[in-house]
C-alpha positions in Angstrom: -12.9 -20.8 14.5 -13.8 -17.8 17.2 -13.3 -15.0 16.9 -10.4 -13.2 17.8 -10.0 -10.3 20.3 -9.3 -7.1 18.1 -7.7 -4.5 20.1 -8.9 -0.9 19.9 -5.7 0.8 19.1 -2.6 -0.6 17.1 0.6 0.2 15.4 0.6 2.1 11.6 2.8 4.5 9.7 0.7 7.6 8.5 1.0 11.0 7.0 -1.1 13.8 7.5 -0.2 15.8 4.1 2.0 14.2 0.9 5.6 14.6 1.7 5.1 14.9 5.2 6.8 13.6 8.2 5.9 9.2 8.2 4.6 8.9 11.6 4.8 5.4 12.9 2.0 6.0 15.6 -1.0 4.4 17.4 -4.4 4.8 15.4 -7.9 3.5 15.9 -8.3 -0.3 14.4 -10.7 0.2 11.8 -14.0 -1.4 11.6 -15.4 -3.6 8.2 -17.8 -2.5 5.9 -20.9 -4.7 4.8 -18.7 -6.1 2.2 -15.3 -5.8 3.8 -12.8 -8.1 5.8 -10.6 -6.7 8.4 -7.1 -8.5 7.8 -4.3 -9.0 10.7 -1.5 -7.6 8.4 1.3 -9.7 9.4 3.7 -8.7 6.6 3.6 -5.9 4.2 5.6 -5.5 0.7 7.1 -1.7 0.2 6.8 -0.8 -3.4 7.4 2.0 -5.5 4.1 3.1 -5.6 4.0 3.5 -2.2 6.6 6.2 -2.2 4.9 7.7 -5.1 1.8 7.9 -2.8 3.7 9.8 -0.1 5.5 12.3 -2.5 2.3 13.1 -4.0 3.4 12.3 -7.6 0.6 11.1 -9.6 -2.4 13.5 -11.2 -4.6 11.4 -8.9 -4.6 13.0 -5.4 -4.3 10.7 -2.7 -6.6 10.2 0.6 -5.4 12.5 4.0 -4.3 11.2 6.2 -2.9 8.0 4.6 -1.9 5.0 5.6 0.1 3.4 2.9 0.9 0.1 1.7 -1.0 -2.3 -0.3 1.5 -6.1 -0.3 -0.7 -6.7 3.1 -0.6 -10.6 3.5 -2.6 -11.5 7.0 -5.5 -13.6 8.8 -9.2 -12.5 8.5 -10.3 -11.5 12.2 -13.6 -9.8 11.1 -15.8 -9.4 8.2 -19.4 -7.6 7.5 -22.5 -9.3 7.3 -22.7 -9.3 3.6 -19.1 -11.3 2.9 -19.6 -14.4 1.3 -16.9 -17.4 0.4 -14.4 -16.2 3.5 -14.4 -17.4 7.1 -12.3 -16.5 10.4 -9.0 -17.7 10.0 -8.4 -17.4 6.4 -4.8 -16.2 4.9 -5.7 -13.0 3.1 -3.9 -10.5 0.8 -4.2 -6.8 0.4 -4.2 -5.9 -3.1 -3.8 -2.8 -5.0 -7.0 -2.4 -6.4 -9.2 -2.9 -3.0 -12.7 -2.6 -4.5 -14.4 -1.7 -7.6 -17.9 -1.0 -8.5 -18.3 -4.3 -10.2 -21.1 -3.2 -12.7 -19.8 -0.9 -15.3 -17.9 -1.7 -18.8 -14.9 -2.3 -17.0 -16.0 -4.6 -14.3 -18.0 -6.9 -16.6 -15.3 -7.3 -18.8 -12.3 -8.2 -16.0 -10.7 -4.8 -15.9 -11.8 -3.8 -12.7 -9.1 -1.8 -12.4 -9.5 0.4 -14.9 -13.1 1.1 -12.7 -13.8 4.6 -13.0 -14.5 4.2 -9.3 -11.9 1.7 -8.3 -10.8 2.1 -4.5 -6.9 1.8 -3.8 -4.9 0.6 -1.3 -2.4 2.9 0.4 -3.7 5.4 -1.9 -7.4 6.3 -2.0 -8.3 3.5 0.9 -6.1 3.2 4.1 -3.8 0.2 3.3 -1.6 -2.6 5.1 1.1 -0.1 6.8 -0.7 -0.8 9.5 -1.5 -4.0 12.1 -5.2 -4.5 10.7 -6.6 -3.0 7.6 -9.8 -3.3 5.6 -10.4 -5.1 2.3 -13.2 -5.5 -0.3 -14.4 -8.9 0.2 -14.3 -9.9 -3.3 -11.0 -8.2 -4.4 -8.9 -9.5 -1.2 -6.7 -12.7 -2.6 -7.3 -15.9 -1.3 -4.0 -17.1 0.3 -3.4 -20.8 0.6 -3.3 -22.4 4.1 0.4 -22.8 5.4 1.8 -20.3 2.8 5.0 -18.4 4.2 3.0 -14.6 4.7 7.0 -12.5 4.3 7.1 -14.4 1.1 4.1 -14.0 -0.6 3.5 -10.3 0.3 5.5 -9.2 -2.6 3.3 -11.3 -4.8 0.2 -9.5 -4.4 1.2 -6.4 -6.5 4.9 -6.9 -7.6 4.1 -10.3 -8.6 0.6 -9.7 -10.2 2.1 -6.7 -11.5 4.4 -8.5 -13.7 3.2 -11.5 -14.3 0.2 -9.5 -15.9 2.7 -7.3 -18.3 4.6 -10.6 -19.1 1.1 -11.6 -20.8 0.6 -8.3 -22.0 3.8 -8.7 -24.3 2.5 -11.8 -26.2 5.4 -14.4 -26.2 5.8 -17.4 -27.0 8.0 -20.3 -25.6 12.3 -19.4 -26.4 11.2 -15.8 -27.0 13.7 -13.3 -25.9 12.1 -10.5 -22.6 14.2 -7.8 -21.8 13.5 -6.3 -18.1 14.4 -2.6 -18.1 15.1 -2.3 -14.2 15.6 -6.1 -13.7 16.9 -6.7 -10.2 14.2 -4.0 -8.0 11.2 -5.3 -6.5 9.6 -5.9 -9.6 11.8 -7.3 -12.2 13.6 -9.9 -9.6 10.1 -11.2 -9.6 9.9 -10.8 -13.6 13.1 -12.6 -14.4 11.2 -15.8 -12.1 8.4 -15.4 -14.0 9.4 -15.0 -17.3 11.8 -18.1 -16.7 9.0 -20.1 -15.7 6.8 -19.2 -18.9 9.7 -20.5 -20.9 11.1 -17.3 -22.1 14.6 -16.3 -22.5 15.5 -13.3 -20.1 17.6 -10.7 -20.6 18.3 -8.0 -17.6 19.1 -4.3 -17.9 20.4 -3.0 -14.4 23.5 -1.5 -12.7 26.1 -3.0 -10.4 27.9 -6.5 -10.1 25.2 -6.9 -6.5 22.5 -6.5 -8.8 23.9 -8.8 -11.8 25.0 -11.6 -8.9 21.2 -11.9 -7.8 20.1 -11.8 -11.9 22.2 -14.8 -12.3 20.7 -16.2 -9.3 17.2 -16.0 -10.1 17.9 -17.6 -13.3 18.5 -14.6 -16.3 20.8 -15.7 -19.2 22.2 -12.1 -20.3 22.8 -9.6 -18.1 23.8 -5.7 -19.4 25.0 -3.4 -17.0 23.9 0.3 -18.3 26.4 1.8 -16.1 29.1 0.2 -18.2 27.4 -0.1 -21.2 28.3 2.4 -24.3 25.6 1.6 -26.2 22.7 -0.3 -24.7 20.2 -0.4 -27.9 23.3 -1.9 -29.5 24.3 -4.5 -26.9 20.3 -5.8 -26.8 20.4 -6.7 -30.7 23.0 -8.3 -30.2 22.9 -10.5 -27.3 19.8 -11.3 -28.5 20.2 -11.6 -32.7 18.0 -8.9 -33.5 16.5 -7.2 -30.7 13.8 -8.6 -27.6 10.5 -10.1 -29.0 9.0 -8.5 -25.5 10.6 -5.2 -23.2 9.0 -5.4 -19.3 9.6 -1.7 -18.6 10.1 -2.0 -14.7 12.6 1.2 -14.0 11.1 4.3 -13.2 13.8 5.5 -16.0 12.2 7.9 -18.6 15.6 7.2 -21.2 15.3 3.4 -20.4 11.8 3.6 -21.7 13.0 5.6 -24.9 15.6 3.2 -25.3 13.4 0.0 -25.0 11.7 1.4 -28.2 14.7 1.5 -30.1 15.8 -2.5 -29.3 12.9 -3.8 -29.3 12.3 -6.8 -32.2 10.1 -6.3 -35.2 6.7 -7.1 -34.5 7.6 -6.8 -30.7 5.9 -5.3 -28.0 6.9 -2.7 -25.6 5.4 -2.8 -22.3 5.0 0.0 -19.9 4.8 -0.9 -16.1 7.1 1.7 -13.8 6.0 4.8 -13.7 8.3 7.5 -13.3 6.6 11.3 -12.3 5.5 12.8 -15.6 7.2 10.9 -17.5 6.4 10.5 -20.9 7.0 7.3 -23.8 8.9 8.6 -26.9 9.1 6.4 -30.0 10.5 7.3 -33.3 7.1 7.1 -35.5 9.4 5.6 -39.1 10.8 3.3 -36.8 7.8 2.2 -35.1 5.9 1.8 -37.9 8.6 0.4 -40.0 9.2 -2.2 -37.3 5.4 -2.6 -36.9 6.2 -2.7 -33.0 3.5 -2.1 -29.9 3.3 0.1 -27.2 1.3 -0.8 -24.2 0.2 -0.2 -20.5 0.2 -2.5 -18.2 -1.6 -2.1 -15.2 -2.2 -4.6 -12.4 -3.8 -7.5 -12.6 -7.4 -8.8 -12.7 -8.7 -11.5 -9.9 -7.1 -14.6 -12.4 -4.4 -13.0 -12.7 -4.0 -12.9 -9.2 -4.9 -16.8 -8.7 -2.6 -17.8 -11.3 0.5 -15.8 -9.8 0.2 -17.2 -6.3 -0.1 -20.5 -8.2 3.3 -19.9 -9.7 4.6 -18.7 -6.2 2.7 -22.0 -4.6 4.1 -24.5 -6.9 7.9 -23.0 -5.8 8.5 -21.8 -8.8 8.7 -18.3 -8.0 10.5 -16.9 -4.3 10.7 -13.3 -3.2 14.1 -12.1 -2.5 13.1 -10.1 0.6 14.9 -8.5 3.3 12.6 -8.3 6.5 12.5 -5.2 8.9 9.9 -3.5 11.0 7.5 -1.5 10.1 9.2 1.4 12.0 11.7 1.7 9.5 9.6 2.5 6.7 11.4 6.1 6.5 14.9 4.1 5.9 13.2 1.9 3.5 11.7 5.3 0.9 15.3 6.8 1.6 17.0 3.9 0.3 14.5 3.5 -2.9 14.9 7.3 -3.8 18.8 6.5 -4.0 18.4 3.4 -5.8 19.6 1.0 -3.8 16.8 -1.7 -3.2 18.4 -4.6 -3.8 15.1 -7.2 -4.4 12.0 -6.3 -2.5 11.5 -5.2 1.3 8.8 -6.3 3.4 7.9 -4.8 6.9 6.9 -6.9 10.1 4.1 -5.2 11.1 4.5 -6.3 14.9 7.8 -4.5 14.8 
């Protein structure tokens, strides 16, 4: 295939400083790297870390100006000289983790994200709030030809995201997940996921919109904290002794507390929102007594990625997405700070 005509200019939402005004603006088109692609964004996922990245609410200070974003799902126009394994034409996603340094401890064991020198996108490296946005070669996720590019945005960090923390609780088949935050971006794609692993999901959430679309996507208990008196109590019991696994999704610190309390003997806790300084407390008889774990779950690796747009290509998981353009972004962080994402937006870039 030809290549395309790239335009100079295009359409992006940026800030110049963290908690600035989002300025959905022309900028320059940027130009790839040796090792980079440059990727038509068609569709972008919004995620919480996205707002995070505008607030300015992590230790880790983020590039300025920024272009956000990092669920880019697009077609390779360009690419440097270097790129191997890609040609023009290609579906490509944006990913969280854009690029790593590939040859320390980290890298050689899979955990390129933990890369002391790991390169972020929408948060260290301009990401997919924009028309066209570069990607490491060798990080960017290979899309498959014909995939719907709305749907699978979400997939490249939402999906990866907890597909990877779902594996991170060691289950087994008719083992009982509780989702803290169950029907956001994240844990609508967690209940799928967890249902398609085999395991038995229950949902912690608020509201009877949020409990419709947990039935929907296939959850078996649903617990509604707003109504609940005692959730720790309500867990144990709907599930005869407490979850095997927790998939902390909220950006609740008490949620996380709490998930350390109904968790099941010999369970695992696993820690995937992050909520600004925040911090995990567990009562140290009970955790020991109980002989339960504590872990962090951060993104995934590049399996982890093929094997969650495998799920998604074999239908057996769908995003619950509400499309709008890319000029709304603003709306879109305004709603989230409330609380009232129902499933997972995606921007239209071309909007």
């Amino acid at each position: 295939m030809s290549a395309p005509t790239i335009p100079r200019t295009q359409k992006a939402v940026i800030f110049y400083e963290n908690g600035g005004p989002l300025q959905y603006t022309d900028i320059e088109v940027p130009k790839p790297k040796a090792t980079e692609l440059l990727i038509n964004v068609k569709y972008s996922g919004v995620c919480h870390t996205d707002l995070h990245a505008w607030k300015g609410d992590w230790p880790l200070p983020t590039k300025l100006p920024l272009v956000g974003g990092h669920e880019g799902a697009g077609v390779v126009v360009a690419m440097g000289e270097n790129v191997r394994g890609w040609k023009i034409g290609d579906l490509a996603g944006i990913k969280w983790l854009n690029g790593s340094c590939m040859a320390c401890e980290y890298c050689e064991k899979s955990n390129e994200s933990n890369c002391p020198e790991a390169d972020l996108s929408g948060y260290t490296h301009d990401g997919s709030f924009q028309q066209y946005a570069t990607a490491d070669a060798v990080q960017a996720a290979h899309i498959p030809a014909g995939t719907d590019l709305a749907q699978v945005a979400p997939i490249l960090c939402a999906g990866i995201t907890v597909y990877k923390a779902l594996k991170s609780a060691n289950l087994r088949a008719g083992d009982w997940v509780a989702i803290s935050g169950a029907c956001g971006g994240l844990g609508s794609l967690a209940i799928q996921y967890a249902t398609a692993m085999g395991y038995r999901v229950l949902g912690i959430d608020g509201g009877e919109e949020k409990e419709q679309l947990f039935r929907q996507l296939g959850g078996e208990v649903f617990i509604d904290f707003r109504k609940s008196k005692d959730i720790v109590a309500d867990v144990v019991k709907a599930t005869n002794g407490g979850a095997h696994g927790v998939i902390n999704v909220s950006v609740s610190e008490a949620a996380i507390e709490s998930s350390t309390e109904y968790v099941r003997s010999n369970g695992t806790v696993v820690l995937v929102g992050l909520p600004g300084g925040a911090k995990c407390k567990s009562d140290v008889f009970s955790h020991v007594v109980k002989s339960i774990s504590i872990v962090g779950s951060y993104v995934g690796n590049r399996a982890d990625t093929r094997e969650a747009l495998d799920f998604f290509a074999r239908g057996l998981v769908k995003s619950p997405i509400q499309v709008v353009g890319l000029s709304e972004l603003p709306q879109i962080y305004e709603k989230m700070e409330k609380g009232a994402v129902v499933g997972r937006y995606v921007v239209d870039t071309s909007m």
